[in-house]
TORKOL-4160 file (C-alpha; in steps of 0.2 Angstrom, whole numbers, padded with zeros to 4 digits, m for minus):
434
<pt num="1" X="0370" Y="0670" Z="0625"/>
<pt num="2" X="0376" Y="0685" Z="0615"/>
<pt num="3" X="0394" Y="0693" Z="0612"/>
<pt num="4" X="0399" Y="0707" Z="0604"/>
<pt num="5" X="0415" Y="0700" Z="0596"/>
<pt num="6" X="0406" Y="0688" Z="0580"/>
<pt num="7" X="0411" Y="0674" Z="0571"/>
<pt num="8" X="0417" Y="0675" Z="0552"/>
<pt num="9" X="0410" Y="0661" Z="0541"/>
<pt num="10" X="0418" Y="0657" Z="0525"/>
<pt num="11" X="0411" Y="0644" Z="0513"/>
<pt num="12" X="0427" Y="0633" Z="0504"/>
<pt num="13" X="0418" Y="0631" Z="0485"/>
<pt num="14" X="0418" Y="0615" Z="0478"/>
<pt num="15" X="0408" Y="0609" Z="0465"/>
<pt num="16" X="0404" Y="0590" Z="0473"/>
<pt num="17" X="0410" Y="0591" Z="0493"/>
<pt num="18" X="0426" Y="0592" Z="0502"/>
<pt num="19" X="0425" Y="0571" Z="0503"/>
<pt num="20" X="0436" Y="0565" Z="0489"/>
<pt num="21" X="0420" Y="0554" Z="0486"/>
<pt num="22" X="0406" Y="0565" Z="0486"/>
<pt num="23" X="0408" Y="0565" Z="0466"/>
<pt num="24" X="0400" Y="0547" Z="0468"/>
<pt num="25" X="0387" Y="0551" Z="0482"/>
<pt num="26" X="0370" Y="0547" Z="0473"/>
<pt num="27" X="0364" Y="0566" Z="0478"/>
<pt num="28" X="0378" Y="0571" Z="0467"/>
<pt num="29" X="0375" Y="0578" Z="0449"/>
<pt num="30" X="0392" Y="0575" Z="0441"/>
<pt num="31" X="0387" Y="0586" Z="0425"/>
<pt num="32" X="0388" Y="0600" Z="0440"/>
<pt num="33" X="0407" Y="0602" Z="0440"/>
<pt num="34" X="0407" Y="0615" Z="0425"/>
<pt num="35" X="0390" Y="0621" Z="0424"/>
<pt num="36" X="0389" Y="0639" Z="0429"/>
<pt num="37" X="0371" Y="0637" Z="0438"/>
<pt num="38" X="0377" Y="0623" Z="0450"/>
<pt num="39" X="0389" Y="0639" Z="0457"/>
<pt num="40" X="0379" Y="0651" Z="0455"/>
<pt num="41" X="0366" Y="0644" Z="0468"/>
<pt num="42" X="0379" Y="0637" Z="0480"/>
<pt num="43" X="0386" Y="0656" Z="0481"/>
<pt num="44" X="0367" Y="0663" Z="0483"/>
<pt num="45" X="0364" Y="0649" Z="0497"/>
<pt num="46" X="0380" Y="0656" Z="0506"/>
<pt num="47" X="0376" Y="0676" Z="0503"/>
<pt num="48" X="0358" Y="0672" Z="0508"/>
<pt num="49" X="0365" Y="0665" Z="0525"/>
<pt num="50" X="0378" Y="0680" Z="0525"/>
<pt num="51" X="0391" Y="0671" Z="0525"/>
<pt num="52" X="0404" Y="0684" Z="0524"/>
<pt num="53" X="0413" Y="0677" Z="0509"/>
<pt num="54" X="0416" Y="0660" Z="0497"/>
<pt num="55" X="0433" Y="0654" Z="0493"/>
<pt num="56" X="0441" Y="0644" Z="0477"/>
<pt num="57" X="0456" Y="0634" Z="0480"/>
<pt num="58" X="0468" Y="0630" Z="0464"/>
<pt num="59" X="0480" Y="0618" Z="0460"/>
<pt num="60" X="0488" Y="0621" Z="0443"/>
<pt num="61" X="0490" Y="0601" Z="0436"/>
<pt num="62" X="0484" Y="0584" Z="0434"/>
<pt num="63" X="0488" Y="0567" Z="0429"/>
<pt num="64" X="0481" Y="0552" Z="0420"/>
<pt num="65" X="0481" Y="0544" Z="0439"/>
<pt num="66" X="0471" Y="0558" Z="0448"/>
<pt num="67" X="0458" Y="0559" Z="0436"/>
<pt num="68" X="0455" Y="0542" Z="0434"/>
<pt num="69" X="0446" Y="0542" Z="0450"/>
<pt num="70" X="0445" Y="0560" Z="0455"/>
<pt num="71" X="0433" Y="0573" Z="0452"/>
<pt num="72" X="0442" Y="0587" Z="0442"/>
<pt num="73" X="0433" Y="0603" Z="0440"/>
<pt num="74" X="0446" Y="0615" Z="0429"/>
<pt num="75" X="0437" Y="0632" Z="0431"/>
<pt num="76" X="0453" Y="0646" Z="0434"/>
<pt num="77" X="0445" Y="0654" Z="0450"/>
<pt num="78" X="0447" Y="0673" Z="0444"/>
<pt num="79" X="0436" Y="0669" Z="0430"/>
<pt num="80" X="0424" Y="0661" Z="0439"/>
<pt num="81" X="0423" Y="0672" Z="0454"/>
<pt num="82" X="0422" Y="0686" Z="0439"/>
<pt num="83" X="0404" Y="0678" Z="0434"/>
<pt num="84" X="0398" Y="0676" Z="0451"/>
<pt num="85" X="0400" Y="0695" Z="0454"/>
<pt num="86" X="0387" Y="0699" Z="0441"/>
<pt num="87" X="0376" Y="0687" Z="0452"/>
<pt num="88" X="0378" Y="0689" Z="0469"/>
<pt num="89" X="0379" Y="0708" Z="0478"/>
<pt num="90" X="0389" Y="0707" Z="0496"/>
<pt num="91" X="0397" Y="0690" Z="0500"/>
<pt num="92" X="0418" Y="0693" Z="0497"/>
<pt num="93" X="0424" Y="0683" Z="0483"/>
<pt num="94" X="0441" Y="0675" Z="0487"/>
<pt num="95" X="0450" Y="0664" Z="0473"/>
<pt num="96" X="0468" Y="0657" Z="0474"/>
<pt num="97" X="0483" Y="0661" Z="0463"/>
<pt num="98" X="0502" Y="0657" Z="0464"/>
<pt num="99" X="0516" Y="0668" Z="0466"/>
<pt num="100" X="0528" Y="0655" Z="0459"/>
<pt num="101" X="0519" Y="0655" Z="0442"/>
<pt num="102" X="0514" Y="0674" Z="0439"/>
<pt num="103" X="0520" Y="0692" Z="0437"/>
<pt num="104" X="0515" Y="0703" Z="0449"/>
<pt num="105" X="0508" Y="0715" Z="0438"/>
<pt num="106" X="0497" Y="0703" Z="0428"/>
<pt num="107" X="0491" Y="0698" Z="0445"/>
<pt num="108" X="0488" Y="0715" Z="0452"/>
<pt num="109" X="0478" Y="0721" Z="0435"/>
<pt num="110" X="0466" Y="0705" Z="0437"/>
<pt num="111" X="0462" Y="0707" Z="0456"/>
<pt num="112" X="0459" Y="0726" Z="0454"/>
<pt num="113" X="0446" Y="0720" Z="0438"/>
<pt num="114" X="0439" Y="0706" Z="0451"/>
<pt num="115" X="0436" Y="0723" Z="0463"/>
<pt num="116" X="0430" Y="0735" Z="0452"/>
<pt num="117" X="0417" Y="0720" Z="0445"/>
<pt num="118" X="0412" Y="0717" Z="0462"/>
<pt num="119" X="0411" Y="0734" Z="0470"/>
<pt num="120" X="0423" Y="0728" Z="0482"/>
<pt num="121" X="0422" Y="0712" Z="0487"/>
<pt num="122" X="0438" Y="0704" Z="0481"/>
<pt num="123" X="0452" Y="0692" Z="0492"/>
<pt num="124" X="0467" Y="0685" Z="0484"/>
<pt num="125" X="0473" Y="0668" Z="0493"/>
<pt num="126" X="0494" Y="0668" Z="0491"/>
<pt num="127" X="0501" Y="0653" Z="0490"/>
<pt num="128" X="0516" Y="0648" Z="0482"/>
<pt num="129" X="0512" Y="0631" Z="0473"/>
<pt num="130" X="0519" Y="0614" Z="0479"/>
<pt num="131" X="0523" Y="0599" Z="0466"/>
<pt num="132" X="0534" Y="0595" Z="0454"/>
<pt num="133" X="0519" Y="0591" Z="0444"/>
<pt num="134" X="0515" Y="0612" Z="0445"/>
<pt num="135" X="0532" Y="0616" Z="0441"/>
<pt num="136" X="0534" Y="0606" Z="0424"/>
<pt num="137" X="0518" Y="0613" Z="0418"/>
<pt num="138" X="0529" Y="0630" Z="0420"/>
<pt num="139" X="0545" Y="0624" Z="0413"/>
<pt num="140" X="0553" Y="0620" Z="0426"/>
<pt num="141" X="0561" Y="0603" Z="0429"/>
<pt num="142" X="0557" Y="0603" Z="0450"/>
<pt num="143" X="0547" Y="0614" Z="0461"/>
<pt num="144" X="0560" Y="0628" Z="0470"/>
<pt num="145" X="0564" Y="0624" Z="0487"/>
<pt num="146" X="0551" Y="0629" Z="0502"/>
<pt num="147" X="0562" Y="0644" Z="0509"/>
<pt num="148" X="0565" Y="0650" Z="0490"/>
<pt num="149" X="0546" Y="0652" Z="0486"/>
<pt num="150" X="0542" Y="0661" Z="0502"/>
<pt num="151" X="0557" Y="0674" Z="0495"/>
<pt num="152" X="0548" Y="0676" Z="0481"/>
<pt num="153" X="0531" Y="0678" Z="0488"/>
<pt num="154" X="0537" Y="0690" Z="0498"/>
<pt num="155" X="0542" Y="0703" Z="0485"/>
<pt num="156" X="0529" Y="0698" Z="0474"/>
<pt num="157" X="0516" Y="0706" Z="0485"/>
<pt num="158" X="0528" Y="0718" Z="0489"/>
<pt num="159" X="0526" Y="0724" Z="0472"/>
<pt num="160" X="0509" Y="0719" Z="0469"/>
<pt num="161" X="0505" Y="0731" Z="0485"/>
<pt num="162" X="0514" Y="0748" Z="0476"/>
<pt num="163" X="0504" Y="0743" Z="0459"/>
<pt num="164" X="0488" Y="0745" Z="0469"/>
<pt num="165" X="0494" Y="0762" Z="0476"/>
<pt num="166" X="0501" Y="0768" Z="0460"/>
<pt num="167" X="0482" Y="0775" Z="0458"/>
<pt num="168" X="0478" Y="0787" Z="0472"/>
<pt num="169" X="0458" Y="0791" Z="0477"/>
<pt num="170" X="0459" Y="0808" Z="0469"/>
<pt num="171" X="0464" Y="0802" Z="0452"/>
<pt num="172" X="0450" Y="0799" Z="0443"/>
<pt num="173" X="0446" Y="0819" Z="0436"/>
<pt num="174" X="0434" Y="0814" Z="0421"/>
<pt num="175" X="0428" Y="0832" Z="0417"/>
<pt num="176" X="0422" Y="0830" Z="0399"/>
<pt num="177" X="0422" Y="0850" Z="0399"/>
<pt num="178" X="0439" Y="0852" Z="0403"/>
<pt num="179" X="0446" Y="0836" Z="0393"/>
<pt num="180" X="0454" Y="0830" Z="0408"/>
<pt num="181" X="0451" Y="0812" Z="0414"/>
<pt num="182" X="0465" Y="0809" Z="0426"/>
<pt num="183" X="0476" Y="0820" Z="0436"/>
<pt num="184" X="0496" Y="0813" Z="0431"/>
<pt num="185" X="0499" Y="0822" Z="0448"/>
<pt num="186" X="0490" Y="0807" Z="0457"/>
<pt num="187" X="0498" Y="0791" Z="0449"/>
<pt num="188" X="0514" Y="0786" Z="0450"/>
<pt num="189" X="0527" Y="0774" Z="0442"/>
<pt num="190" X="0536" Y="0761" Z="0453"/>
<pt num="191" X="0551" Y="0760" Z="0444"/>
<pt num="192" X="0554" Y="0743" Z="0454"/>
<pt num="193" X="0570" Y="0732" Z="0451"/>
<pt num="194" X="0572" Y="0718" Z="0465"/>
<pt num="195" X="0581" Y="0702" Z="0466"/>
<pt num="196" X="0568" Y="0692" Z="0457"/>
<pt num="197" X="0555" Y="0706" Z="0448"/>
<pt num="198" X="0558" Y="0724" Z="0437"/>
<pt num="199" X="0542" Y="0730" Z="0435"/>
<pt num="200" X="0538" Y="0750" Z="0429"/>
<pt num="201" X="0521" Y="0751" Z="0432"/>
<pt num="202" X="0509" Y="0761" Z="0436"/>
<pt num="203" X="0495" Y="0749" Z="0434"/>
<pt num="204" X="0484" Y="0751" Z="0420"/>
<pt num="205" X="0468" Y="0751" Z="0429"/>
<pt num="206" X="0460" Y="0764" Z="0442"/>
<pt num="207" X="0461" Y="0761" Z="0460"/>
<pt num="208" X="0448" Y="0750" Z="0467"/>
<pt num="209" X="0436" Y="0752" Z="0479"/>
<pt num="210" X="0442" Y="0743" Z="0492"/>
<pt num="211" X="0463" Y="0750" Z="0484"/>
<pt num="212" X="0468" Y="0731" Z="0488"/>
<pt num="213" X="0461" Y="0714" Z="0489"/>
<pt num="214" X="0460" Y="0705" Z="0507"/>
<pt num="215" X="0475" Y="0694" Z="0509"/>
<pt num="216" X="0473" Y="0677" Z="0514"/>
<pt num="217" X="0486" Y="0665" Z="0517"/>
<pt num="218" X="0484" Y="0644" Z="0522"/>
<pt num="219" X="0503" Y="0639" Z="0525"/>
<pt num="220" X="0506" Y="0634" Z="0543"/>
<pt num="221" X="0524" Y="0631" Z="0542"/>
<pt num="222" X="0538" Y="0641" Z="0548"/>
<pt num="223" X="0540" Y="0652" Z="0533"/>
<pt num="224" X="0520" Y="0651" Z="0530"/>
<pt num="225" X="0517" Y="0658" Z="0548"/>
<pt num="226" X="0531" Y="0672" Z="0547"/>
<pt num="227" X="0523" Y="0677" Z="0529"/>
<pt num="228" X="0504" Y="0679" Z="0534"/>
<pt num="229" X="0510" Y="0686" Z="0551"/>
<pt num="230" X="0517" Y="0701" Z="0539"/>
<pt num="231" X="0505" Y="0701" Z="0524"/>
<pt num="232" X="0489" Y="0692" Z="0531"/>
<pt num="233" X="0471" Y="0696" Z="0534"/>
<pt num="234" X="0465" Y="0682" Z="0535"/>
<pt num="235" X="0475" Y="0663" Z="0536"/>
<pt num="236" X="0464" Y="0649" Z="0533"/>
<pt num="237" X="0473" Y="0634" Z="0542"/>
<pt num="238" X="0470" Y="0616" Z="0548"/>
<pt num="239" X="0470" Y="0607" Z="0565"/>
<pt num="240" X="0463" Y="0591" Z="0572"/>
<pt num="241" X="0463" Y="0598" Z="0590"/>
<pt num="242" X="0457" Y="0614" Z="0601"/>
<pt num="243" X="0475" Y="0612" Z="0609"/>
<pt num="244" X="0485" Y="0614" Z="0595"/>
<pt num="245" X="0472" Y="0626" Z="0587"/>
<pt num="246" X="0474" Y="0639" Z="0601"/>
<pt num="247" X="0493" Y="0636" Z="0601"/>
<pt num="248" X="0493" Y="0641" Z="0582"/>
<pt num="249" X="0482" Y="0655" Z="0585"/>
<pt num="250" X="0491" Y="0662" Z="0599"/>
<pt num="251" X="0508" Y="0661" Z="0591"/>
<pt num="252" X="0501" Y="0669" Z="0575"/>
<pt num="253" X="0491" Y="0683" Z="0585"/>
<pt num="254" X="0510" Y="0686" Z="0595"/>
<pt num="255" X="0520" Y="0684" Z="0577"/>
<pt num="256" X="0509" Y="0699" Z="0571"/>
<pt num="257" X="0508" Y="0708" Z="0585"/>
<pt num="258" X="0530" Y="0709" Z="0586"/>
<pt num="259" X="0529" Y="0713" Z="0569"/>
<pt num="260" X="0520" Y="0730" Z="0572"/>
<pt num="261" X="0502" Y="0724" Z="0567"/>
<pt num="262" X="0484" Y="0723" Z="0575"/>
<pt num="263" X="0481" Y="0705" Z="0579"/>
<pt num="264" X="0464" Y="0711" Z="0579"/>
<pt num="265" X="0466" Y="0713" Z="0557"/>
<pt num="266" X="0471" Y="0695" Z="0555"/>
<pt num="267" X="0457" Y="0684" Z="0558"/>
<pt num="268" X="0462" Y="0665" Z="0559"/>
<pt num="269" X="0447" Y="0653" Z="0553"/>
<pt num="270" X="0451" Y="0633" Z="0552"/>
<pt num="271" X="0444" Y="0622" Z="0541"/>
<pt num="272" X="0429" Y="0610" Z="0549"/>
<pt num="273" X="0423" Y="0598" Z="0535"/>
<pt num="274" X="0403" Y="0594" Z="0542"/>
<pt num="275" X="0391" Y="0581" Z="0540"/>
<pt num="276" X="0374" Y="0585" Z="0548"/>
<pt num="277" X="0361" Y="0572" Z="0553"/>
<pt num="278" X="0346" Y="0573" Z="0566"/>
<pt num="279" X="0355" Y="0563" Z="0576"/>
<pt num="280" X="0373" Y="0561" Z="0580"/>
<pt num="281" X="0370" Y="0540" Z="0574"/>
<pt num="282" X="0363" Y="0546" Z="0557"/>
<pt num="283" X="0376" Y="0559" Z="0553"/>
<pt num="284" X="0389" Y="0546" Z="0555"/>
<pt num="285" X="0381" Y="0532" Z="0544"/>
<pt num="286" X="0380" Y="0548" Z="0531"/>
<pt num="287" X="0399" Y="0548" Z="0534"/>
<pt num="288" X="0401" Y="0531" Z="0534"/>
<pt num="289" X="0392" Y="0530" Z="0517"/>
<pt num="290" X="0401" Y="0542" Z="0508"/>
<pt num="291" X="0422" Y="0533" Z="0514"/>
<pt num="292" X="0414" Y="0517" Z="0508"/>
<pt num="293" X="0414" Y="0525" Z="0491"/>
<pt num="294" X="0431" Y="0528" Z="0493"/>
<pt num="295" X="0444" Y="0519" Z="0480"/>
<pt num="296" X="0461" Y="0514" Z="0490"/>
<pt num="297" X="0471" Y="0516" Z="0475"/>
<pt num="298" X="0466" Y="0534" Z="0473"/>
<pt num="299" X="0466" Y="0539" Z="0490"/>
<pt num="300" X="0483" Y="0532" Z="0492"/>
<pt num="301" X="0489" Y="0542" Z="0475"/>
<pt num="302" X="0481" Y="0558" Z="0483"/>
<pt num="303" X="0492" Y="0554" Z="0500"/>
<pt num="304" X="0508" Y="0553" Z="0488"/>
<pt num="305" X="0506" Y="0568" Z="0480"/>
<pt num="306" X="0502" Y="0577" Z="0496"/>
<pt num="307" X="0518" Y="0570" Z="0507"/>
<pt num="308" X="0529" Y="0572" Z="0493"/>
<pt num="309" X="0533" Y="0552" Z="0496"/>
<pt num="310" X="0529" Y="0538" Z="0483"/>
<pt num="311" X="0519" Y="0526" Z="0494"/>
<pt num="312" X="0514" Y="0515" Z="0480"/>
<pt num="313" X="0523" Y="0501" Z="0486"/>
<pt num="314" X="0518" Y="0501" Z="0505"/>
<pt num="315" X="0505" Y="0490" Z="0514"/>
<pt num="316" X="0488" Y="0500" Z="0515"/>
<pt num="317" X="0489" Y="0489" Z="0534"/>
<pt num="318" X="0505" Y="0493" Z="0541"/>
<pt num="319" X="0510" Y="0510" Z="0548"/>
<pt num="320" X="0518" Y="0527" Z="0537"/>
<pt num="321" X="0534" Y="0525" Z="0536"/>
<pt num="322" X="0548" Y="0532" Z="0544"/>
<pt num="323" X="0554" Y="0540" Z="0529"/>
<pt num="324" X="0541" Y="0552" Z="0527"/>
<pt num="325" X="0549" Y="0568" Z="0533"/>
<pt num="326" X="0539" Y="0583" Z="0534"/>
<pt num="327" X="0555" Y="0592" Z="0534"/>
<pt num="328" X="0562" Y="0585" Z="0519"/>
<pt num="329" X="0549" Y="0590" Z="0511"/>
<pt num="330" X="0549" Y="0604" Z="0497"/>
<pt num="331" X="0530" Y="0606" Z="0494"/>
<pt num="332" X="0516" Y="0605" Z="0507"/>
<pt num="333" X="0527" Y="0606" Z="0521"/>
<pt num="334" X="0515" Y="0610" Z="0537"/>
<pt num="335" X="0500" Y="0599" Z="0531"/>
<pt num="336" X="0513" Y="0584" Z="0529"/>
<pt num="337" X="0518" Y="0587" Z="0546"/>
<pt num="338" X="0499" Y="0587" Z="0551"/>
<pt num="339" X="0497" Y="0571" Z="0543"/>
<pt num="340" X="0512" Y="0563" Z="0550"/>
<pt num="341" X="0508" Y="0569" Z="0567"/>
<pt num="342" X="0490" Y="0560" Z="0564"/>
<pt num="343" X="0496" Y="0546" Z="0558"/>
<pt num="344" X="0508" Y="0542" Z="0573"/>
<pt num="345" X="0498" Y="0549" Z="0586"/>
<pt num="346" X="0484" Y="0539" Z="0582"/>
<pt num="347" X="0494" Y="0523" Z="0578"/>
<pt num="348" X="0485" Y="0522" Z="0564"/>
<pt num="349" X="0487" Y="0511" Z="0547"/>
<pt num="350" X="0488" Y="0517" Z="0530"/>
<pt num="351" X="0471" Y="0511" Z="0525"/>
<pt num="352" X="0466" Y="0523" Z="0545"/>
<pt num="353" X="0474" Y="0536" Z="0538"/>
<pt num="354" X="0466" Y="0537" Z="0521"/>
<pt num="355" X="0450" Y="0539" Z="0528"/>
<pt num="356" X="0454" Y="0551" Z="0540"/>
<pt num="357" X="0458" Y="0560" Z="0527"/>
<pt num="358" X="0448" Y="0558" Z="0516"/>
<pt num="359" X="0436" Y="0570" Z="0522"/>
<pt num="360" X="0446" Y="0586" Z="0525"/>
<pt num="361" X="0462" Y="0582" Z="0518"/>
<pt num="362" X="0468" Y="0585" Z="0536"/>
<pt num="363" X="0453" Y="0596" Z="0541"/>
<pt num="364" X="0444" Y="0594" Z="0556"/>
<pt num="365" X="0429" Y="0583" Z="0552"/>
<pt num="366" X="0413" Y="0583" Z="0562"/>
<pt num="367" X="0398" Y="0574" Z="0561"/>
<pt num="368" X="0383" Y="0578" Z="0571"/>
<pt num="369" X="0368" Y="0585" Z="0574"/>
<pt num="370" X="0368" Y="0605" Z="0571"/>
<pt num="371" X="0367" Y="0608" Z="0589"/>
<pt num="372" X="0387" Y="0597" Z="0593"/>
<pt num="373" X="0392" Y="0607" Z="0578"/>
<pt num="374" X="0386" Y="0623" Z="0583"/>
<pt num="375" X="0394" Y="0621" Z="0599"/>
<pt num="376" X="0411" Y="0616" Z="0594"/>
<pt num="377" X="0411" Y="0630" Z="0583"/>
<pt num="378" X="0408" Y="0640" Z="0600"/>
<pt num="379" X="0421" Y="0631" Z="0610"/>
<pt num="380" X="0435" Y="0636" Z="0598"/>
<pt num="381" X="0429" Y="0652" Z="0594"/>
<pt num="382" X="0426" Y="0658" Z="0611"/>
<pt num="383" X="0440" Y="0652" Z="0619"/>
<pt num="384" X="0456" Y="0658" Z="0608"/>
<pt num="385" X="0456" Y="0645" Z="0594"/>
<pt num="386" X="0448" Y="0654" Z="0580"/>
<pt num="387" X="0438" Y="0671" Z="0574"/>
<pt num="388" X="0427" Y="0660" Z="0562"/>
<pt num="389" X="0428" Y="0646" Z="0551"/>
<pt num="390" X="0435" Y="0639" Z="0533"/>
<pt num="391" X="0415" Y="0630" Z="0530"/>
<pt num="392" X="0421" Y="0613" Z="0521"/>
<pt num="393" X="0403" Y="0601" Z="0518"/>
<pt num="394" X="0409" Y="0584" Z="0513"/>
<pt num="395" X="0397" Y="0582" Z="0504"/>
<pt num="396" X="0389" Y="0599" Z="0495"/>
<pt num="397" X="0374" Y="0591" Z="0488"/>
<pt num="398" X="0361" Y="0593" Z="0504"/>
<pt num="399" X="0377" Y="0597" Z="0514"/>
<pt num="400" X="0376" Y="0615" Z="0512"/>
<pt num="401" X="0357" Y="0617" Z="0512"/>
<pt num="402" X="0358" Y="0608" Z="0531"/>
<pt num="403" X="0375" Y="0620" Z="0536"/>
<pt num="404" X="0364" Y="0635" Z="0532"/>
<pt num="405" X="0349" Y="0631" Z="0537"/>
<pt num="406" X="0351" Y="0622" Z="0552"/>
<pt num="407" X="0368" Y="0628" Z="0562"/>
<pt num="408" X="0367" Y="0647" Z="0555"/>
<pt num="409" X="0352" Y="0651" Z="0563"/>
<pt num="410" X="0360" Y="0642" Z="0579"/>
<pt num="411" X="0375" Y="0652" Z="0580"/>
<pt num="412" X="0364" Y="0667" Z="0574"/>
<pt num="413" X="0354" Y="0661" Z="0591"/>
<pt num="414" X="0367" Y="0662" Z="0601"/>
<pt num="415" X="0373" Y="0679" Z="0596"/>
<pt num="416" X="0388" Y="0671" Z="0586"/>
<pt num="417" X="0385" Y="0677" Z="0569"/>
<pt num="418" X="0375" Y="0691" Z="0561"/>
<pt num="419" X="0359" Y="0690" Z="0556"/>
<pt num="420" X="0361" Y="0704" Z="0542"/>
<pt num="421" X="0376" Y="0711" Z="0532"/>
<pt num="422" X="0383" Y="0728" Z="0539"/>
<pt num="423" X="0395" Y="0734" Z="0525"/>
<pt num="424" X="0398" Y="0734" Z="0505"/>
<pt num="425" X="0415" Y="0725" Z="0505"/>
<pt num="426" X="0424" Y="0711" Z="0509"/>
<pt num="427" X="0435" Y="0722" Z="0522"/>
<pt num="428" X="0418" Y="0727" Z="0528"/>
<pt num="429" X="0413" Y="0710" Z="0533"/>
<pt num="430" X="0431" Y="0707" Z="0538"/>
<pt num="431" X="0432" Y="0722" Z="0550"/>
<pt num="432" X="0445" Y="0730" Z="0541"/>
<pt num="433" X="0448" Y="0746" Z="0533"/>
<pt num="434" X="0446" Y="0752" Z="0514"/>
């Protein structure tokens, strides 16, 4: 088969595997998480497949009880992504960072170095943070409410956007006869005062080649879905099912399209967490191998944190309780109402739930033989529920090496997904303009 219209593939970067258990996998190497190397091949295996770009998520805290058990990496993504463009030449580099504890301009000033390092190959993720636990590491006694950090986000990239325009095209002179090096004519002070920032700007750093980073956004609630249907280019979200992935997809293609935007410019890839065998049996016992390294305790400590709710105290073999409320909740909102929705659909236990999620965090997971993989991948994208994919291996040792060896050639096959890069940029890859 063969389609003009082609998937995007983006690889989510972990050091060990998207299973919270990978860490322990005999494949892993645990010295891995903070040696340079380890990502240096992962991104060369991903830009040798063309993947058209890599991701870093962030989450800015810890505690004594998530690292007892977890596998904490710590690299800021900025920095790293800022190695990795020294090392790699055309796949986009995409890190996270939080509107709710930045400035605008020190944000804007770091993204347009990421650019200019990369030749135009940087995407920033927005997301406005979502624990107490982020918030106190900020001063701040509480994370603000859901609606509140949405408000916020909103003119921060408002005024991260001007900053990147400040700079025209036209300039850079840099005519050593004449003495000139830029034309004042061409940049511009912003002179911004809002409700929640006053910056004068310009930004102190020359355009870059693409004049802004792509946008991603990953919220699916109400407010998340209202912000990337004005601001994103890409929204990196989670379903367990084609029905409710192609409901997502359409009401975020129809939000953009009221708001004056080409749906065409947002492209919407879930998360699907693989595990590949030869056979649909031995992918599953690879599965099964790596939740029975699982540790209840931590698991159940990772739910908490996640829902917002203390479930310390519940029976790991009775149901979630009533009282979690995904609409009570102040941090993750839409992926606590996935998990809820889970949980009760399913009638599954605690101890269910945990390894449901402990694959994905709520991301589709698959295991199978490249082929079911492949074929899923094609369902969805062929039939309204996505324009590519958030890559999550569960486990990254071997994981990776099988995604991009075996299924990319299959989509590549079936006329899914390129075979070489056509463009410089991250936009390129994306479709989008510079």
């Amino acid at each position: 088969m063969t389609t003009e219209r082609q998937m995007h593939l983006n690889l989510f970067l972990t050091p060990f595997g998207h299973h919270e258990s990978a860490w322990r996998h005999p494949a892993t190497n645990v010295d891995n998480s903070l040696d340079f190397l380890h990502y240096r091949r992962l991104a060369e295996l991903a830009e040798n497949a063309k993947f058209d770009s890599i991701f870093l998520a962030d989450r800015l805290s810890t505690s004594p009880q998530a690292v007892v058990h977890g596998a904490v990496a710590g690299f800021e993504p900025l920095t790293l992504l800022s190695a990795l463009a020294v090392v790699t030449s055309r796949i986009g580099l995409i890190g996270t960072v939080s509107t709710t504890f930045n400035e605008p301009f020190n944000l804007a000033r770091r993204l347009a170095s990421l650019d200019h390092l990369s030749h135009g190959r940087a995407g920033w993720n927005i997301v406005t943070s979502g624990t107490d636990a982020e918030a106190q590491n900020f001063g701040y006694d509480a994370i603000l409410t859901h609606a509140k950090r949405y408000e916020r986000a909103t003119e921060f990239v408002d005024v991260a956007t001007q900053l990147w325009d400040s700079w025209t095209e036209r300039a850079l002179i840099r005519d050593q006869e004449s003495g000139v090096f830029v034309d004042a004519t061409q940049v511009r002070e912003l002179n911004y005062r809002g409700e929640h920032y006053s910056v004068r700007g310009p930004l102190n750093i020359p355009r870059s080649p693409q004049g802004r980073p792509l946008l991603v956004q990953a919220g699916s609630s109400e407010d998340g879905k209202a912000f990337a249907a004005r601001y994103a280019e890409a929204v990196f979200t989670a379903q367990q099912s084609f029905a409710d992935a192609k409901a997502f997809y359409t009401d975020l293609k129809a939000r953009v399209r009221r708001g004056g935007r080409d749906p065409e410019g947002v492209k919407v890839l879930p998360g699907v967490c693989t595990v590949i065998g030869a056979t649909e049996s031995e992918a599953r016992e690879k599965e099964e191998a790596l939740h029975a390294l699982t540790t209840p305790e931590h698991s159940l400590h990772q739910l908490s944190n996640r829902v917002g709710y203390d479930l310390s105290g519940c029976s790991l073999d009775e149901p979630l309780p009533d009282f979690v409320n995904p609409q009570h909740v102040e941090g993750h909102r839409s992926r606590t109402q996935l998990i809820v929705d889970m949980a009760r659909s399913e009638q599954l236990t605690i101890r269910q739930l945990l390894l449901r999620l402990a694959g994905g965090r709520g991301h589709k997971t698959i295991a199978g033989t490249p082929t079911q993989i492949a074929d899923y991948m094609e369902a969805w994208f062929v039939e309204g529920a996505a324009d590519g994919f958030n890559v999550m291996p569960q486990l990254m040792a071997g994981g990776l090496e099988d995604f991009v060896e075996y299924v990319v050639p299959e989509l590549q096959r079936r006329g899914l997904f390129r075979t070489e890069y056509t463009g410089t940029t991250l936009r390129a890859h994306y479709g989008l303009e510079v």
